[in-house]
C-alpha positions, 0 to 999 in steps of 0.5 A: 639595169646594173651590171653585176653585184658580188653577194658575200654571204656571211652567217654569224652562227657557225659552230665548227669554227666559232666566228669563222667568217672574220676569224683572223686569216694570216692577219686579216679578218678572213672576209677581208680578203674577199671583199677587197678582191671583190673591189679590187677587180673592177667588175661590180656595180655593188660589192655587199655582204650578207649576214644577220651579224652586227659584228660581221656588218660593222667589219665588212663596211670596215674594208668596203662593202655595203650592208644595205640590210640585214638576213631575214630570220629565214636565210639566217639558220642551218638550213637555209641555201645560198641559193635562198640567201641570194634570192632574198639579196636580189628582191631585195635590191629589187624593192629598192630599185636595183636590178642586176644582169649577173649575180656573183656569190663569193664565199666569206672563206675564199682567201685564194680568189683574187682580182684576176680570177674574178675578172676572168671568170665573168669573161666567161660568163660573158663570152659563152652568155651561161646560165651559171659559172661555178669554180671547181677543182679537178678530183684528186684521185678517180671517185670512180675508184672510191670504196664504201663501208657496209654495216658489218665493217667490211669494204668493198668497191662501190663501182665494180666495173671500174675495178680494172681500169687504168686510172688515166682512163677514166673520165675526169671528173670535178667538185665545187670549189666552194669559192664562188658561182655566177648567176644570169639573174634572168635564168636564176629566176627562171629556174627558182634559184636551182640551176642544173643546165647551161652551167660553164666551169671555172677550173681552179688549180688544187693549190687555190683550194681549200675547204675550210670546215675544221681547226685543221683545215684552216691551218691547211689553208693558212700554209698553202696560203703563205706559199701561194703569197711568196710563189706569186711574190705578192704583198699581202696588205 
């Protein structure tokens, strides 16, 4: 059995931002920057991107990875999961005889995720033998104090009983990154692709995250982006 593989999961039809998944990021195309941390860190038998795109394909084998076949029609809409995505990658494999101990999904928009994070984020994986790693970030402001909005307009808190807490009491909670999680195999199809217990975090500093749904978004993350490079006094080659 392989070790471990890095699916990057790269659909050709987003809309939000069109061709966003190899839309120029800071003079690379934005899956770039995950492929070659993925190569880069050392830790994966295959490095391969996943998508229905001959365009995406013929880019991602540019800078290294493999595109041993293409999406389904099924994983290839709107509603299909990344779970779903990487269920079929790993049949996949497994139809050409390859199976694999740990399942690594890297987002095509994760410019922030280096060699490093990789390296240490399957040191988790392999220290504590968890179901799942995910990367998250700590909330910036207590969710535990959001408002709502009702039909009428008006607003009100949506946890009343949290209305007189001091916010550093309350406890602290985290989202997804959205940059990558770490499937055991055995346990991803156990529980069919819905993993819920046995999870390990991977906290990431709010600097290295940035979701990336809007025109405004992607110039946030192209400035924090520039300022993490001149921090860390990296090249970006």
């Amino acid at each position: 059995m392989e070790k471990c593989i890095a699916i990057i999961p790269a659909r050709g039809g987003s809309k939000r931002i069109p061709k966003k998944n190899i839309k120029d990021f800071c003079g690379k195309p934005i899956i770039a920057y995950s492929i070659l941390a993925a190569l880069e860190s050392g830790v994966f038998d295959e490095v391969m991107v996943s998508t229905d795109s001959d365009e995406i394909a013929e880019i991602a084998k540019k800078y290294g990875a493999k595109v041993p076949f293409f999406r389904s029609k099924q994983t290839s809409d709107d509603c299909a999961t990344t779970a779903q995505v990487v269920m079929e990658v790993l049949k996949e494999y497994k139809r050409l005889g390859k199976d694999f101990a740990h399942a690594f999904c890297l987002y095509p928009t994760a410019p922030f995720v280096s060699p490093e994070l990789i390296r240490d984020a399957e040191k988790i994986m392999e220290a504590y033998e968890s179901n799942e790693v995910i990367a998250v970030v700590e909330f910036s402001y207590p969710p535990q104090r959001c408002y709502r909005i009702d039909e009428n307009g008006l607003m009100s808190y949506k946890y009343k009983e949290y209305i007189d807490t001091r916010s550093q009491d309350l406890e602290k909670l985290y989202h997804d990154a959205g940059q990558f999680y770490i499937y055991n195999v055995k346990s991803f199809y156990m529980q069919k692709g819905r993993i819920e217990d046995g999870i390990m975090p991977m906290i990431i500093s709010p600097m290295l995250a940035q979701d990336i749904d809007t025109e405004e978004d992607w110039l946030i993350a192209e400035a924090k982006y520039k300022l993490w490079v001149k921090k860390e006094g990296k090249t970006d080659e």
